[in-house]
Biopython code that builds the backbone (N, CA, C, O; Angstrom):
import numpy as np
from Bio.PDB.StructureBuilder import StructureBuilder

atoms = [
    (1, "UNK", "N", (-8.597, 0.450, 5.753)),
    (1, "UNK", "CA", (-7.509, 1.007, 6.524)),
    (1, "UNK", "C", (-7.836, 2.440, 6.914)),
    (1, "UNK", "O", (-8.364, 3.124, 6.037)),
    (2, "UNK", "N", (-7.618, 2.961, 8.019)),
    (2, "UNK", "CA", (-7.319, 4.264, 8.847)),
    (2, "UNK", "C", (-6.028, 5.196, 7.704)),
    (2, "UNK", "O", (-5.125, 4.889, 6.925)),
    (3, "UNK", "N", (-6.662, 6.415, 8.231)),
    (3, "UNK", "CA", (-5.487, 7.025, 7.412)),
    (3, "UNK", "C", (-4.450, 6.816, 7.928)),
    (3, "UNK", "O", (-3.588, 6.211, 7.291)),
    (4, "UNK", "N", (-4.210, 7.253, 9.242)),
    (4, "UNK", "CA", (-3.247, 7.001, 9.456)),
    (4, "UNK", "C", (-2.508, 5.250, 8.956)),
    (4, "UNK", "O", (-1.738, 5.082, 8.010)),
    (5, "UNK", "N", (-2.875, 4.462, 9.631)),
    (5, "UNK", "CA", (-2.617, 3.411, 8.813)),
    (5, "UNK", "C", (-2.003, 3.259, 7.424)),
    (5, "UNK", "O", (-1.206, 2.383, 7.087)),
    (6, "UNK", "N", (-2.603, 4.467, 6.498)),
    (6, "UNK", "CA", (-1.991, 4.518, 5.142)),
    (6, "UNK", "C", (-1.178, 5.591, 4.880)),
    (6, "UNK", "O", (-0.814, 5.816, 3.725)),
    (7, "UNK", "N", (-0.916, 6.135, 5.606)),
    (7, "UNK", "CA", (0.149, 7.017, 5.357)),
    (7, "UNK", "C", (0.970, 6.704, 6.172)),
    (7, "UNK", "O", (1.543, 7.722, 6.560)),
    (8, "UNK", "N", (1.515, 5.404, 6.872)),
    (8, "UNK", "CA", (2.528, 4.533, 7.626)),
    (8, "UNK", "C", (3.045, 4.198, 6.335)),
    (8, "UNK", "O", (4.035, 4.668, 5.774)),
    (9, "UNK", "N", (2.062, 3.124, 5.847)),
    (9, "UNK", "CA", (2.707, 2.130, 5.343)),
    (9, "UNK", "C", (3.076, 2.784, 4.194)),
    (9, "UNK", "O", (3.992, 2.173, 3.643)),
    (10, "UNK", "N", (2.734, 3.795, 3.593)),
    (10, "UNK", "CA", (3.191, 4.236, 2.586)),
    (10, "UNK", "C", (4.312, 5.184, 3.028)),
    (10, "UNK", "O", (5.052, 5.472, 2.087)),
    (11, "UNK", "N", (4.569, 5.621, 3.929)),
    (11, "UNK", "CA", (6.373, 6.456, 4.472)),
    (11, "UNK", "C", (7.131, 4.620, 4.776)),
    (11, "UNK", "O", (8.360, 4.549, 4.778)),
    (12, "UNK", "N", (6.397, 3.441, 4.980)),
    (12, "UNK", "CA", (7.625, 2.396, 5.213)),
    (12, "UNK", "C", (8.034, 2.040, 3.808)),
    (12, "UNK", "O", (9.181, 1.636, 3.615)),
    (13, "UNK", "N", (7.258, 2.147, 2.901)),
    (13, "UNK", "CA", (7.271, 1.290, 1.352)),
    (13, "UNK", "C", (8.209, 2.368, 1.172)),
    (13, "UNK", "O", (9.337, 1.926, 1.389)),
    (14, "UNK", "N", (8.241, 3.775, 0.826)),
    (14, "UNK", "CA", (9.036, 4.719, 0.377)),
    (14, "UNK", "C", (9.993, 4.834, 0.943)),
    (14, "UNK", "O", (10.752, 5.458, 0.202)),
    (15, "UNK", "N", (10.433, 4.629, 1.784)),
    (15, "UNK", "CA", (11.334, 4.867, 3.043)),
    (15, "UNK", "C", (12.925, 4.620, 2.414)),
    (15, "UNK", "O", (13.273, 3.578, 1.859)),
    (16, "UNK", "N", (13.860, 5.895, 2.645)),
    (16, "UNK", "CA", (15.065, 6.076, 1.947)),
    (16, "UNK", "C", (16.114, 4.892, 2.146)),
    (16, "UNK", "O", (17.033, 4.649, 1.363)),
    (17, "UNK", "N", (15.845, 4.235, 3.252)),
    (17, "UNK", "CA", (16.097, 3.053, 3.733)),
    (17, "UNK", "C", (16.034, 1.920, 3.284)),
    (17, "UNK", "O", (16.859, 1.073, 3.629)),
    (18, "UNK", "N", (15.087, 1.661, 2.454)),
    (18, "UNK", "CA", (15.132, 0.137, 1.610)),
    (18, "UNK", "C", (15.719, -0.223, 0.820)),
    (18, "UNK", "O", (16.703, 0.514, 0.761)),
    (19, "UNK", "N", (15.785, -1.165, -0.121)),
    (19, "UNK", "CA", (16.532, -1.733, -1.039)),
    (19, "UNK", "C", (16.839, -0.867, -2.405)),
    (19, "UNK", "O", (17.655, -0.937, -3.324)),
    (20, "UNK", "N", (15.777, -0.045, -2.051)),
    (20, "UNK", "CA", (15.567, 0.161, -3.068)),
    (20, "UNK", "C", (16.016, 2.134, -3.080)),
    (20, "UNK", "O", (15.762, 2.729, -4.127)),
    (21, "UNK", "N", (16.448, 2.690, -2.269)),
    (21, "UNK", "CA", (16.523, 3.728, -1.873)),
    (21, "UNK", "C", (15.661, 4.966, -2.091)),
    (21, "UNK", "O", (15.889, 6.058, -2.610)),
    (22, "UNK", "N", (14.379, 4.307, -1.398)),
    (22, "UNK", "CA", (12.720, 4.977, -1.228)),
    (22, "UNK", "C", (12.038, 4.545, -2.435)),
    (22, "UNK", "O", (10.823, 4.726, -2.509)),
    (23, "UNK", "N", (12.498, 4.144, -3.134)),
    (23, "UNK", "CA", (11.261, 3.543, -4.704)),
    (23, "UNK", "C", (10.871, 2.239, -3.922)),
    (23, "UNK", "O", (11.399, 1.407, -3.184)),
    (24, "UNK", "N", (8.995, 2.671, -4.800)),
    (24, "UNK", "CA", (8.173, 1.779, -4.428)),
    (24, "UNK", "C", (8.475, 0.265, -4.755)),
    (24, "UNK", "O", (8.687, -0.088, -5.915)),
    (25, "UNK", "N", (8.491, -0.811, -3.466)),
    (25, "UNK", "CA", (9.027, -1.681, -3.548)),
    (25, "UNK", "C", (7.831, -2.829, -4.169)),
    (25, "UNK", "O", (6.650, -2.488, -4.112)),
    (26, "UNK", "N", (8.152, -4.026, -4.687)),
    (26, "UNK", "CA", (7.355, -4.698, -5.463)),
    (26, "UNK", "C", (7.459, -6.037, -5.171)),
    (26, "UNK", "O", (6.997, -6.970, -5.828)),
    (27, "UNK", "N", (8.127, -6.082, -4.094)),
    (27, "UNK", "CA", (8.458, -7.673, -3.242)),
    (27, "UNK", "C", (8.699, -7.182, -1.744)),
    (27, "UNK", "O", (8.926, -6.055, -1.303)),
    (28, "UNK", "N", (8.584, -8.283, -1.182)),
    (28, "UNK", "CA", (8.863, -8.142, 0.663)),
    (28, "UNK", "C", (10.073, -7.982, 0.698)),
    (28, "UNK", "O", (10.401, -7.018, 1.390)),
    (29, "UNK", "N", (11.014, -8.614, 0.165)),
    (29, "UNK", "CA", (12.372, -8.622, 0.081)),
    (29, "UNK", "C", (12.948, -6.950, 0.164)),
    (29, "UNK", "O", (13.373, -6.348, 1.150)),
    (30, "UNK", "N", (12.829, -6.602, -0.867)),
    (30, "UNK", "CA", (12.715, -4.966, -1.224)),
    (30, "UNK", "C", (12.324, -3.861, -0.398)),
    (30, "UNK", "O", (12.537, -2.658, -0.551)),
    (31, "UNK", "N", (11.578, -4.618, 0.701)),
    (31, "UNK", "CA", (10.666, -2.979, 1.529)),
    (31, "UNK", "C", (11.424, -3.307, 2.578)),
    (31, "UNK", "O", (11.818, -2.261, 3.093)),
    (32, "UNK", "N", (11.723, -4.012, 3.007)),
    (32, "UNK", "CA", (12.763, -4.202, 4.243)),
    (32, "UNK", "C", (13.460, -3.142, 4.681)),
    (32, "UNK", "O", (14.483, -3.105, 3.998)),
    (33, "UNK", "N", (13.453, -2.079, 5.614)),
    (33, "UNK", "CA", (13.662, -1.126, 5.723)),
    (33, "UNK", "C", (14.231, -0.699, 7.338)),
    (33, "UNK", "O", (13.353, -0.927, 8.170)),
    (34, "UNK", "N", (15.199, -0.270, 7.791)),
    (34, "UNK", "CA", (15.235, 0.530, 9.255)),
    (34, "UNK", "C", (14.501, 1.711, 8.961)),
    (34, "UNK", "O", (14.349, 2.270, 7.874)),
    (35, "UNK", "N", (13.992, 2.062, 10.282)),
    (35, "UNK", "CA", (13.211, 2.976, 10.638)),
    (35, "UNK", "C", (13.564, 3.446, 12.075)),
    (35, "UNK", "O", (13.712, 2.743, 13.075)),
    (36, "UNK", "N", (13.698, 5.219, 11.913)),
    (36, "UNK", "CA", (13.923, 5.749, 13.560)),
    (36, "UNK", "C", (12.398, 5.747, 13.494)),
    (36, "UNK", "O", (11.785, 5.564, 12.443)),
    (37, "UNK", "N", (11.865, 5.944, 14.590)),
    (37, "UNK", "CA", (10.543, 6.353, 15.378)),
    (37, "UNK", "C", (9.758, 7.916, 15.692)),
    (37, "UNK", "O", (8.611, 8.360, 15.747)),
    (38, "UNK", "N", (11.250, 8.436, 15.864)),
    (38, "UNK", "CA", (10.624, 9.666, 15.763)),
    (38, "UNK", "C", (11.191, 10.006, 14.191)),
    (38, "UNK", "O", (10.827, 11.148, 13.909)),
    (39, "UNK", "N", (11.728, 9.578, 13.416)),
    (39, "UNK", "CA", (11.600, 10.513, 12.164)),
    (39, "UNK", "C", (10.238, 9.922, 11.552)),
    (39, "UNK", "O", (9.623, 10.527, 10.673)),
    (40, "UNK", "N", (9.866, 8.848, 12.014)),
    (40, "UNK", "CA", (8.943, 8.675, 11.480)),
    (40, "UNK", "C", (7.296, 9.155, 12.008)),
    (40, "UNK", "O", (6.259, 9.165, 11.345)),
    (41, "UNK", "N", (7.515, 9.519, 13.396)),
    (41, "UNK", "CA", (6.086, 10.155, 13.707)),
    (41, "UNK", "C", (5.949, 11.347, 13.289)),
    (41, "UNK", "O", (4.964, 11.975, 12.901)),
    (42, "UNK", "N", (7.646, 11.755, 13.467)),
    (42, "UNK", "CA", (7.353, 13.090, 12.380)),
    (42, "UNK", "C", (6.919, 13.337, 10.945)),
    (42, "UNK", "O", (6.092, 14.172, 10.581)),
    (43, "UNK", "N", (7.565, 12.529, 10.219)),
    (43, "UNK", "CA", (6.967, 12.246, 8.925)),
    (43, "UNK", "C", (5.372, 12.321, 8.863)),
    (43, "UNK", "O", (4.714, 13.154, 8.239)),
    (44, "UNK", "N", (4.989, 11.473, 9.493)),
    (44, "UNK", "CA", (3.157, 10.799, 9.912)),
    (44, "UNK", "C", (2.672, 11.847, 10.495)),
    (44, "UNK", "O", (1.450, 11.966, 10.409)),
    (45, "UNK", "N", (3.364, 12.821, 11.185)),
    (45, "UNK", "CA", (2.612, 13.777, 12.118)),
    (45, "UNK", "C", (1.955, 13.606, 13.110)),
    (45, "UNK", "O", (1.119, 14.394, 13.552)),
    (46, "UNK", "N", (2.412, 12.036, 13.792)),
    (46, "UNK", "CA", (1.884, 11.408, 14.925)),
    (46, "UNK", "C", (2.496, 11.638, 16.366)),
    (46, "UNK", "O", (3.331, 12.541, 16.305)),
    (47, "UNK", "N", (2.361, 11.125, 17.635)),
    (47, "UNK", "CA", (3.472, 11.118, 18.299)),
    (47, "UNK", "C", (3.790, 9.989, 18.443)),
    (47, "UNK", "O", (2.879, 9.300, 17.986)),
    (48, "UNK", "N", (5.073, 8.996, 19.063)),
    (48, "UNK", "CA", (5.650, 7.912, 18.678)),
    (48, "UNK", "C", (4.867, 6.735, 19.335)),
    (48, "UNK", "O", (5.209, 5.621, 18.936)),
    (49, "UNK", "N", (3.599, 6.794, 20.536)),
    (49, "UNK", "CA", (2.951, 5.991, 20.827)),
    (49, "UNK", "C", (2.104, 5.819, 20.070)),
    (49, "UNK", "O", (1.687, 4.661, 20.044)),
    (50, "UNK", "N", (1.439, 6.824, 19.105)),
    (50, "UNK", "CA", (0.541, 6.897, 18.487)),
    (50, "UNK", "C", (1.001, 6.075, 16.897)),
    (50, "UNK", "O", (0.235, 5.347, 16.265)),
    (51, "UNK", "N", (2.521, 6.443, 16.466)),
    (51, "UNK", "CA", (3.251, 5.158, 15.279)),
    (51, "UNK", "C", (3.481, 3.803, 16.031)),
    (51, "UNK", "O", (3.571, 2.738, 15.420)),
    (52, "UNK", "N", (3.567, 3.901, 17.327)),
    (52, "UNK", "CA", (3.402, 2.261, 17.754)),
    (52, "UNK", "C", (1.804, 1.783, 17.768)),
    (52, "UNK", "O", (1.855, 0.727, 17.138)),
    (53, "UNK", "N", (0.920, 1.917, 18.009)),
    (53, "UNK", "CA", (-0.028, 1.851, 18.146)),
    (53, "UNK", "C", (-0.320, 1.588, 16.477)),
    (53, "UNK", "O", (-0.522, 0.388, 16.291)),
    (54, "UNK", "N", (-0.386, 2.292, 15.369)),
    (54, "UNK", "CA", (-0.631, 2.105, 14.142)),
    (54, "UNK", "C", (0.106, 1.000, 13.437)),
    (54, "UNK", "O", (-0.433, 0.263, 12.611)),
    (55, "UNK", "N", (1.696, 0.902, 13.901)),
    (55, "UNK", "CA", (2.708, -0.521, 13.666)),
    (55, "UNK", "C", (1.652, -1.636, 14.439)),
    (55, "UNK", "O", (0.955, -2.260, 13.639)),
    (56, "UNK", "N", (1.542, -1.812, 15.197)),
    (56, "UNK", "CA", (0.745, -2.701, 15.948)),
    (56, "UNK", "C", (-0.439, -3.548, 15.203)),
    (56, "UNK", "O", (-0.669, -4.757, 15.188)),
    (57, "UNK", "N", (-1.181, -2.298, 14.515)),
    (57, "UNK", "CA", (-3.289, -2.806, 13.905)),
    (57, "UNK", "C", (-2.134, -2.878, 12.327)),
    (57, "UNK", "O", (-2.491, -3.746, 11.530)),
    (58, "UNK", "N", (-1.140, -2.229, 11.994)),
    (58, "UNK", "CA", (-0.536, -2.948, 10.556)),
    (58, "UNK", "C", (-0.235, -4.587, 10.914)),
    (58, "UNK", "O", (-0.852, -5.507, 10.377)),
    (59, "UNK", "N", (0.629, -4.729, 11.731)),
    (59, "UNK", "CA", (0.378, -6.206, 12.001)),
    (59, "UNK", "C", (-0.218, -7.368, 12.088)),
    (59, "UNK", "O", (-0.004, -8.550, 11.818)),
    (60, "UNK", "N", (-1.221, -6.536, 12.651)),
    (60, "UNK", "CA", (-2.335, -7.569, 13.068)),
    (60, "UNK", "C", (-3.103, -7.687, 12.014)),
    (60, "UNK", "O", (-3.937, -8.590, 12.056)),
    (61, "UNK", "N", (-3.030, -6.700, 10.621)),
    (61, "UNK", "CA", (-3.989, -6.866, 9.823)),
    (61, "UNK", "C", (-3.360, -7.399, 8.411)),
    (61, "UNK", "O", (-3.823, -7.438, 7.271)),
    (62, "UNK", "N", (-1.800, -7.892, 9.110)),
    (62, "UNK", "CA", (-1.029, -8.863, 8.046)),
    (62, "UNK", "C", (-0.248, -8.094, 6.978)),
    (62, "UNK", "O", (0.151, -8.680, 5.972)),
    (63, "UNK", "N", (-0.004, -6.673, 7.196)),
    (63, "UNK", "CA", (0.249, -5.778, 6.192)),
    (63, "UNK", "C", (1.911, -5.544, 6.427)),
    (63, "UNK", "O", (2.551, -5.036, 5.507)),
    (64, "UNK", "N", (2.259, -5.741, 7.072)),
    (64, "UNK", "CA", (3.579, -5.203, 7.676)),
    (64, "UNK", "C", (4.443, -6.547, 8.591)),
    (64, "UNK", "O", (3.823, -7.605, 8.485)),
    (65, "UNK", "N", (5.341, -6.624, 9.183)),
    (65, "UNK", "CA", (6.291, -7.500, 10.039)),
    (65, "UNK", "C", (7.436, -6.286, 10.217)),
    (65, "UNK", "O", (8.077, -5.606, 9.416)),
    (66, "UNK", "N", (7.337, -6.397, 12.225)),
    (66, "UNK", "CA", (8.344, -5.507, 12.642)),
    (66, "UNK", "C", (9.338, -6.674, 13.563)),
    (66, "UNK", "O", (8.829, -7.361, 14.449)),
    (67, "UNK", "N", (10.163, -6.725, 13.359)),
    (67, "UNK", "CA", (11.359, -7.208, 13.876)),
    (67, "UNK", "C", (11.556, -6.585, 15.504)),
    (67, "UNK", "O", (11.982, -7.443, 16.277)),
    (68, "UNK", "N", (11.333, -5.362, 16.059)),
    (68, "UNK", "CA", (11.684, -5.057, 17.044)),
    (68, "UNK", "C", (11.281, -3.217, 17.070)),
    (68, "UNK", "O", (11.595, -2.268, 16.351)),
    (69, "UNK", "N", (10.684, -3.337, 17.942)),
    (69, "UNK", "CA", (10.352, -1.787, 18.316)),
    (69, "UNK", "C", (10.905, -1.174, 19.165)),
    (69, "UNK", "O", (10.861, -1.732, 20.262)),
    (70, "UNK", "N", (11.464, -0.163, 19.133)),
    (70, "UNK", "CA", (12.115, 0.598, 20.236)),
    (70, "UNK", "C", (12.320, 1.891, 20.282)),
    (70, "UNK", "O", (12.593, 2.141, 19.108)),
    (71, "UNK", "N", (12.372, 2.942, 20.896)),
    (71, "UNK", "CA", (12.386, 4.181, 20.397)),
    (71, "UNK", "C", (13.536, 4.745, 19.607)),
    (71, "UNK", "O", (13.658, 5.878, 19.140)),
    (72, "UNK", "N", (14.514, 3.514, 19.546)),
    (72, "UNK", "CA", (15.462, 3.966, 18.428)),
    (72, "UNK", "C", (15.055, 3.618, 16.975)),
    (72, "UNK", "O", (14.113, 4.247, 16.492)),
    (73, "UNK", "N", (15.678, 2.674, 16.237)),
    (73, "UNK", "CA", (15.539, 2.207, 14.938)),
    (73, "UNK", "C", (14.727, 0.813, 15.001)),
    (73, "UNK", "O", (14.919, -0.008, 15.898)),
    (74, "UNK", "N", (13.867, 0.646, 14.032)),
    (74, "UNK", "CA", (13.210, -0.674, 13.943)),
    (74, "UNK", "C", (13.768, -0.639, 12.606)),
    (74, "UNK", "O", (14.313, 0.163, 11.847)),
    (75, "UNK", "N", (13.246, -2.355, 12.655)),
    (75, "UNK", "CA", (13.697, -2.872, 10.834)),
    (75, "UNK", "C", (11.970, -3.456, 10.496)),
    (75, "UNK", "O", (11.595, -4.454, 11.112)),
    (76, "UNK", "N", (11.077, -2.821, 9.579)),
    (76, "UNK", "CA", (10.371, -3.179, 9.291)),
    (76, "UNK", "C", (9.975, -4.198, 7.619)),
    (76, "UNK", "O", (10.751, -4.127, 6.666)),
    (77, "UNK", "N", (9.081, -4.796, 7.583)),
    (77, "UNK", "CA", (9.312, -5.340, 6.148)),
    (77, "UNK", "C", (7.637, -5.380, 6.338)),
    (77, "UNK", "O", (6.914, -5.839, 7.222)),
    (78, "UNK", "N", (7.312, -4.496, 4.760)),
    (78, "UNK", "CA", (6.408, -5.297, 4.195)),
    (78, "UNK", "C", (5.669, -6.475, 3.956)),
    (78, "UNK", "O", (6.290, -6.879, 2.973)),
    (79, "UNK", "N", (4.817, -7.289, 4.143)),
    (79, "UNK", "CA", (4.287, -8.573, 3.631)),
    (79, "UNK", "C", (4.025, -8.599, 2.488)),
    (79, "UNK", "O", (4.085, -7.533, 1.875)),
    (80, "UNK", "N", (3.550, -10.107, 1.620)),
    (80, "UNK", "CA", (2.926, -9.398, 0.484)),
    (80, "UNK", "C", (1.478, -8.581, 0.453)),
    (80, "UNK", "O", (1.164, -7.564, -0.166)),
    (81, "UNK", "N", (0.682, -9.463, 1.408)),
    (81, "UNK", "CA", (-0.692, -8.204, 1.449)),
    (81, "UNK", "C", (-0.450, -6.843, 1.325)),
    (81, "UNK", "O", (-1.061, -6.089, 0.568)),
    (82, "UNK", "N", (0.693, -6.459, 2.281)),
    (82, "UNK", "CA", (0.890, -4.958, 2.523)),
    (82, "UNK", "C", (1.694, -4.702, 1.180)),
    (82, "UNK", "O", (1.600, -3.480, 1.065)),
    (83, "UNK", "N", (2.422, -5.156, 0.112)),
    (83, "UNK", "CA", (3.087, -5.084, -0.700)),
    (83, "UNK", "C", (1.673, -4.853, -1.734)),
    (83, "UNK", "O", (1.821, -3.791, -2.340)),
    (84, "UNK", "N", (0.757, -5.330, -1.992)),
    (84, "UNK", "CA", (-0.382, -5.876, -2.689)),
    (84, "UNK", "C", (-1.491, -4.403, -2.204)),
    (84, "UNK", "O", (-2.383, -4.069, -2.984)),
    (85, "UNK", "N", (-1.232, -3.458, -0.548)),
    (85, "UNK", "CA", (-2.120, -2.485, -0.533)),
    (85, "UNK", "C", (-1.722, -1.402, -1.054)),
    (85, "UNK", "O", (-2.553, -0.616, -1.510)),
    (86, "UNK", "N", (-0.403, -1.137, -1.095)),
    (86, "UNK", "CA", (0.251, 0.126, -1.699)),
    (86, "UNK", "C", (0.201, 0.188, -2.939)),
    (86, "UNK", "O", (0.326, 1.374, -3.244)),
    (87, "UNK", "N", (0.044, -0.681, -4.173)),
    (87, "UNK", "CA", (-0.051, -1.030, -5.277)),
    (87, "UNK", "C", (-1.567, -0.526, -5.506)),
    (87, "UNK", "O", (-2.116, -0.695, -6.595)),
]
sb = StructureBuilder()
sb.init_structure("model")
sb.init_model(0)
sb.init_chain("A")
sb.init_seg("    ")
for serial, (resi, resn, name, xyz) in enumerate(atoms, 1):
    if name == "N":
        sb.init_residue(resn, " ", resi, " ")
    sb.init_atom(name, np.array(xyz, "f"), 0.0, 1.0, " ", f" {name:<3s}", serial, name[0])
structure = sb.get_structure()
């Protein structure tokens, strides 16, 4: 993985938003999370094409599932792979 890449998925696993209210989640169920876009490129220090672009190669590399992208809020969830890289 790209850094960037790992410092996504590790602001989605933590993310104040989940089940878990930012503790590291230990099931898919659990990381399920909304996400704004720009709090999160800010977080990442990206700009928000540049967190779509990184949501995108998380996908494709089975680590993540996004429900819907938009420059407002997404709902992202963990997989278990991606549950299995943060660990």
């Amino acid at each position: 993985m790209t850094q960037y890449e790992t410092s996504v998925l590790n602001l989605i696993a933590t993310s104040e938003f989940n089940h878990l209210n930012g503790s590291r989640p230990r099931t898919t169920e659990e990381s399920a999370t909304w996400l704004f876009m720009d709090e999160l490129a800010e977080d990442a220090g990206l700009a928000i094409n540049q967190v779509k672009g990184v949501l995108g190669s998380l996908v494709k590399k089975d680590l993540i599932e996004v429900d819907d992208i938009d420059e407002e809020e997404t709902l992202i969830q963990l997989t278990k792979k991606g549950i299995l890289e943060i660990w």
